[in-house]
C-alpha beads as a LAMMPS data file, in Angstrom:
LAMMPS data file: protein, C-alpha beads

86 atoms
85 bonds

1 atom types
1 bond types

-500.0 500.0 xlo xhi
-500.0 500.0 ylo yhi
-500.0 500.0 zlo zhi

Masses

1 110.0

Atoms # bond

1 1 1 1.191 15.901 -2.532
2 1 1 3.196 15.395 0.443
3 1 1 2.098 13.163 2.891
4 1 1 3.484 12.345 6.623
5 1 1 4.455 8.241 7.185
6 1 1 1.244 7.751 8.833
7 1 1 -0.929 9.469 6.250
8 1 1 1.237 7.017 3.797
9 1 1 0.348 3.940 5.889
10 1 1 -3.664 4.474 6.918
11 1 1 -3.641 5.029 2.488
12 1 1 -1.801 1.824 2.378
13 1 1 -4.125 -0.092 4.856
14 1 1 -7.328 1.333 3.332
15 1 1 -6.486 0.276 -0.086
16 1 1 -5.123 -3.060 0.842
17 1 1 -8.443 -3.541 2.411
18 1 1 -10.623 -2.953 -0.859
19 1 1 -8.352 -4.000 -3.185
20 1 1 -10.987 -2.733 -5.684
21 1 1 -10.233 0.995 -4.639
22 1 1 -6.687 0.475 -6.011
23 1 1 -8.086 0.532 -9.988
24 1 1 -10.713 3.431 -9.171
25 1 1 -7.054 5.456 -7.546
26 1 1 -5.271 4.095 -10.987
27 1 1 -7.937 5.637 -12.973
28 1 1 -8.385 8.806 -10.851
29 1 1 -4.602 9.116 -11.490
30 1 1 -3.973 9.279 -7.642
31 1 1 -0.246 8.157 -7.982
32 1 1 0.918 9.638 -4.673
33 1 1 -1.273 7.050 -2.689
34 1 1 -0.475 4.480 -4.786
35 1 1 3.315 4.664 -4.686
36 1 1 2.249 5.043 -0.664
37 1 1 0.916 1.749 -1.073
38 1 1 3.639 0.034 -3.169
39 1 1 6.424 0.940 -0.833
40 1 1 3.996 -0.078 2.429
41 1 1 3.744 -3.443 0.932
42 1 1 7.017 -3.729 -0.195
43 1 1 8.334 -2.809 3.211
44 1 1 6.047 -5.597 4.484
45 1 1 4.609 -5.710 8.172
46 1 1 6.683 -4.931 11.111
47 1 1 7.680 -8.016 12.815
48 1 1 7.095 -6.193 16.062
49 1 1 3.359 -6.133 15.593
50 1 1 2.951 -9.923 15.556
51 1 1 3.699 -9.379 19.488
52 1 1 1.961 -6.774 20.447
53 1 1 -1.016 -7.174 17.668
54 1 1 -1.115 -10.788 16.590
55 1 1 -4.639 -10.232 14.597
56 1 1 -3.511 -6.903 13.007
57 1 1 -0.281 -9.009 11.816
58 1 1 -2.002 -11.220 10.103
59 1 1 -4.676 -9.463 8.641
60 1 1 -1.958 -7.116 7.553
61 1 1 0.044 -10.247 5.721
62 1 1 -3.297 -11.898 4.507
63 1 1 -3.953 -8.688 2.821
64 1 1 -0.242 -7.952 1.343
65 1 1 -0.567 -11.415 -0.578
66 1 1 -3.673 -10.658 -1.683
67 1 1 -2.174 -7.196 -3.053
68 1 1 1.009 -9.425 -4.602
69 1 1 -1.464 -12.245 -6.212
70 1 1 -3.544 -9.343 -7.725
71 1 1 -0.698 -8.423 -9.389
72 1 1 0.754 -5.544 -7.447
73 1 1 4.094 -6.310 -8.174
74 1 1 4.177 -4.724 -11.369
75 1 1 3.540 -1.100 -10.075
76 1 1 6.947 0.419 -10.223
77 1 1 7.482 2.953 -6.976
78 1 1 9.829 4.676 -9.519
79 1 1 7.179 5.631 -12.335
80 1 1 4.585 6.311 -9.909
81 1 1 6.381 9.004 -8.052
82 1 1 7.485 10.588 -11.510
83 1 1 3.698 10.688 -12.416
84 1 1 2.624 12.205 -8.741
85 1 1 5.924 14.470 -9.537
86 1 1 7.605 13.487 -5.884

Bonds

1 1 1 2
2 1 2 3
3 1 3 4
4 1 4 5
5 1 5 6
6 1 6 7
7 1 7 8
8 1 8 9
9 1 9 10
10 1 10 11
11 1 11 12
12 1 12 13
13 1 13 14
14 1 14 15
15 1 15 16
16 1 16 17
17 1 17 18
18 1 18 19
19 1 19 20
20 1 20 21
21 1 21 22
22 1 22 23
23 1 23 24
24 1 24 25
25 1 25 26
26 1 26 27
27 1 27 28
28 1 28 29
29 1 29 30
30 1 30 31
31 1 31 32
32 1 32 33
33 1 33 34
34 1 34 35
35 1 35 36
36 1 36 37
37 1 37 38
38 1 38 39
39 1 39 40
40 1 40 41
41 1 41 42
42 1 42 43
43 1 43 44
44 1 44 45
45 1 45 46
46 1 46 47
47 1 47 48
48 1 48 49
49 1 49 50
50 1 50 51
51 1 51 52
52 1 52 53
53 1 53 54
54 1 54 55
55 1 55 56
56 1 56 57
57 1 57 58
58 1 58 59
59 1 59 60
60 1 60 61
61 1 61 62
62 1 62 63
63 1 63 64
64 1 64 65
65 1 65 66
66 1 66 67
67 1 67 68
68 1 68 69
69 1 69 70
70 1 70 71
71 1 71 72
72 1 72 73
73 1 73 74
74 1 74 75
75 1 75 76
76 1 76 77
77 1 77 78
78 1 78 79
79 1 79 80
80 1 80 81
81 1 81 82
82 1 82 83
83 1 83 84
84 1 84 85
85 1 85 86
């Protein structure tokens, strides 16, 4: 599955919204949006946007911790494109 970088980040900002729709794309074996994910939060949020979209930036950060205290630092970006064969 091949995605564009802003297919890869509205993927990344839906699931880090309902953070319960990451274990329903872990059991649906949807590993292309979840590596999406993983490298979106990785990457963190543009710096930039905390000028021009102070309320986006920090909804954006709020929900990156959230993703991190969840425990989405153990999803390897690695093993997950293997599995979605990228």
């Amino acid at each position: 599955m091949s995605m564009t970088p802003r297919d890869e980040e509205l993927v990344a900002r839906t699931l880090l919204a309902d953070p319960a729709l990451v274990n329903r794309y872990w059991k649906e074996q949807r590993w292309a949006e979840l590596a999406a994910l993983v490298r979106y939060a990785r990457r963190d949020v543009p710096a930039a946007l905390a000028q021009t979209d102070p309320a986006l930036y920090r909804q954006l950060r709020n929900q990156i911790t959230r993703f991190f205290l969840l425990g989405g630092d153990v999803f390897s970006v690695e093993a997950l494109e293997r599995k979605a064969g990228l």
